[in-house]
C-alpha positions in Angstrom: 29.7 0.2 -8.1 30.3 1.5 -4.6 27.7 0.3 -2.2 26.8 4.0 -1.5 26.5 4.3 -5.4 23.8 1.4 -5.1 22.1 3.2 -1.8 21.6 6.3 -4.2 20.5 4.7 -7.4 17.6 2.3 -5.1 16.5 5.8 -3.6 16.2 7.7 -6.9 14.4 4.7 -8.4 12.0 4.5 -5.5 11.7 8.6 -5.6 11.0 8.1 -9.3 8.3 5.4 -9.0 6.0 7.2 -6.5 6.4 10.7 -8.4 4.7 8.5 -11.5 2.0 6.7 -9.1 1.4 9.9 -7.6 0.3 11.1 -11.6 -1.1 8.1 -12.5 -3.7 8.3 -9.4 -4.5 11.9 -9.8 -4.9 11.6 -13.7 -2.0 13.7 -14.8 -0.8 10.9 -16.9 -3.9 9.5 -18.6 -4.8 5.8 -19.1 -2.8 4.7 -22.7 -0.6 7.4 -22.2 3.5 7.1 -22.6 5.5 7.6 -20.3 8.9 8.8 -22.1 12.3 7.6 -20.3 14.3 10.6 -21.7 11.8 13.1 -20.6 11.2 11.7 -16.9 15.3 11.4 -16.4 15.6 15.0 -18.0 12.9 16.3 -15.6 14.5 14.6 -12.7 18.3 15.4 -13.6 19.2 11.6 -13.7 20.0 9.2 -16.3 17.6 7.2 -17.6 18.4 4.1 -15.3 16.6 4.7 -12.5 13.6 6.0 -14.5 13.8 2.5 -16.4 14.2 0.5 -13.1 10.7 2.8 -11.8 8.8 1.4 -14.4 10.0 -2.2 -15.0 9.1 -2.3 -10.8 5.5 -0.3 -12.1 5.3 -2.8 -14.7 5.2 -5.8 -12.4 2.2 -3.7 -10.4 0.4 -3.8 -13.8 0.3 0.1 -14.0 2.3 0.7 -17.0 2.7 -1.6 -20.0 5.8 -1.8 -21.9 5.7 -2.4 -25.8 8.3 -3.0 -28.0 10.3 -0.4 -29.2 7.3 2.0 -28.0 8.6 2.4 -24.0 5.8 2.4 -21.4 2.2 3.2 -21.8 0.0 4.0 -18.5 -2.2 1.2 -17.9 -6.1 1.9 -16.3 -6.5 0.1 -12.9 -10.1 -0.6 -12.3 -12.3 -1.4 -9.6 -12.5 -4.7 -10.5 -8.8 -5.4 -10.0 -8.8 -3.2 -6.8 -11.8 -5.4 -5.7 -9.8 -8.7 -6.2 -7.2 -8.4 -3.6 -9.2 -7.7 -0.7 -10.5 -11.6 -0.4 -6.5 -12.5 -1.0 -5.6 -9.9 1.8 -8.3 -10.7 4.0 -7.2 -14.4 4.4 -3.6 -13.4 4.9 -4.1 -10.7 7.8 -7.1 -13.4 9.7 -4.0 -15.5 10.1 -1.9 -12.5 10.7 -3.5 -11.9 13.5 -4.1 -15.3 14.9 -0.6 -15.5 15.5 0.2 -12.4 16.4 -2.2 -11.7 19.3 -0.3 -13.6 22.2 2.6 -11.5 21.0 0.8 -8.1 21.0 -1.5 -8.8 23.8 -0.1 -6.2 26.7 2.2 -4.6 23.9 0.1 -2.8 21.4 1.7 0.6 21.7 2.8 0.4 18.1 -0.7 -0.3 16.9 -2.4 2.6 19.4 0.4 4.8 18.1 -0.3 4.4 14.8 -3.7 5.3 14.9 -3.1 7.9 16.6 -0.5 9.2 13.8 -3.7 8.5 11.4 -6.2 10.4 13.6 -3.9 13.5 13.4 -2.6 13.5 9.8 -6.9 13.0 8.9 -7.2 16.3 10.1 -4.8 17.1 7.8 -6.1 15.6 4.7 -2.6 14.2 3.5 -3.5 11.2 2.2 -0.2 9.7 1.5 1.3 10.3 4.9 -1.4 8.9 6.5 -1.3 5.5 4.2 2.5 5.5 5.6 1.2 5.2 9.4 -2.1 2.9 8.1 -0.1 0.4 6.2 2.5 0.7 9.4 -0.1 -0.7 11.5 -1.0 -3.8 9.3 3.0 -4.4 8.9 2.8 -4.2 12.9 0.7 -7.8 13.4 1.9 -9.1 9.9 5.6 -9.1 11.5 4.4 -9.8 14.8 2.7 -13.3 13.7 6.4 -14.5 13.1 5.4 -16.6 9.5 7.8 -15.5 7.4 5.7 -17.5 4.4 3.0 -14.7 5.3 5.1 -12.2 4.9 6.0 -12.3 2.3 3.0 -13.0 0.4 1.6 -10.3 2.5 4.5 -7.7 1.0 4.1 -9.2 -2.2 0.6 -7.8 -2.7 2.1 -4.0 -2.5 -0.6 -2.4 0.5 1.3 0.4 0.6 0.2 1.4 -3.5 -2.8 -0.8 -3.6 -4.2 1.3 -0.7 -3.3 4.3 -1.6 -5.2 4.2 -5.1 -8.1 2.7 -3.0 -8.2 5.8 -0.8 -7.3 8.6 -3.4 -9.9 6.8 -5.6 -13.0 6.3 -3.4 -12.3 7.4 0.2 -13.6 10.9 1.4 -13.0 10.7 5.0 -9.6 10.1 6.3 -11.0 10.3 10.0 -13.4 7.3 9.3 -10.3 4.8 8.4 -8.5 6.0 11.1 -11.3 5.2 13.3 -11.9 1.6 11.6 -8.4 0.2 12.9 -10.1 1.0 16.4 -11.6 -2.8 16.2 -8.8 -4.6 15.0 -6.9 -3.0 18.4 -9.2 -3.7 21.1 -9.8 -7.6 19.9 -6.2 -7.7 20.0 -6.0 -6.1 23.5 -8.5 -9.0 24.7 -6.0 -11.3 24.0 -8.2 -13.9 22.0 -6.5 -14.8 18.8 -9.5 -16.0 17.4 -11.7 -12.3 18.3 -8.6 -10.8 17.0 -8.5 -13.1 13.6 -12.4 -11.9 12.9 -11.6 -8.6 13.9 -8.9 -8.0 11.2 -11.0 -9.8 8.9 -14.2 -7.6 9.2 -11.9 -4.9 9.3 -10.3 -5.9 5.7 -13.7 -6.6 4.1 -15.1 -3.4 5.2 -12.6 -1.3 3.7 -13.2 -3.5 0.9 -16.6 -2.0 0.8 -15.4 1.2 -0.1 -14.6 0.3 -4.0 -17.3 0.4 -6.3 -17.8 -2.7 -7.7 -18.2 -3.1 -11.5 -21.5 -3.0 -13.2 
């Protein structure tokens, strides 16, 4: 297979997998509902590769559940396991930004462009362009702290799709996040790794605050 073969097939895949997360979040496939190969590589035009790769990689985010010789079933994600990873991602970005401030300190145009991208796409309501510029900005100090061990527990923990069923779920006001990163920015601007560290951390736990807990 041709390298660009394999460029083609990863983008079809990943196209695939965020047209089912998009319908899993807004309830147009239902909790316990299958999801048919066939029928998603027919609607698509594809073969039933890609569709198969989607939901092995939707599988190890626990959103579907495959069953033998049944295919994949949607799989309820509930507050409770939204609630989890917040401690977990917490911890990771404290450190994150530890490291990272000497590096940023006197360079934060990345993170003040990226809330501004946020502020404007708010006023927009498109709430999966804006997770693009609000998980960009997180990526920004993860990188920037240089500990490759973080980084890849940090990617390993999906923001991108864990925020975006956080915000589609239980967010109203786009604006209000946007504004939240505001913190993180200006501790980082001080140049105090350890007002940074707290500032990311508060920052984490508040958003945190946003998912009903259960019970």
């Amino acid at each position: 297979m041709s390298g660009r073969a394999v460029v083609r097939r990863s983008i079809l895949r990943d196209q695939i997998k965020d047209a089912i997360v998009e319908r899993i979040i807004d309830g147009t496939y239902a909790p316990g509902e299958r999801i048919v190969e066939i029928r998603v590589a027919e609607e698509f035009g594809v073969s039933q590769a890609p569709v198969r790769e989607a939901l092995r990689e939707l599988e190890l985010l626990r959103l579907v559940v495959s069953e033998p010789f049944r295919g994949a079933r949607v799989r309820e994600v509930t507050a409770g396991e939204l609630a989890e990873i917040y401690p977990v991602r917490a911890a990771l970005e404290e450190v994150a930004a530890r490291a990272a401030t000497p590096v940023l300190t006197g360079a934060t145009e990345p993170l003040e462009a990226e809330i501004e991208a946020m502020r404007a796409i708010a006023g927009r309501g498109d709430v999966h362009e804006f997770i693009v510029h609000d998980v960009a900005f997180h990526r920004v100090i993860v990188e920037a702290s240089g500990n490759r061990t973080l980084q890849e527990l940090w990617r390993s923990l999906h923001i991108d799709l864990r925020t975006t069923i956080t915000l589609v779920k239980h967010v109203d006001d786009l604006a209000e996040v946007a504004e939240a990163h505001v913190p993180v920015l200006e501790a980082i601007r001080s140049g105090d790794p350890e007002t940074a560290a707290h500032a990311l951390r508060a920052h984490i736990e508040s958003f945190a605050a946003w998912v009903p807990r259960p019970g």
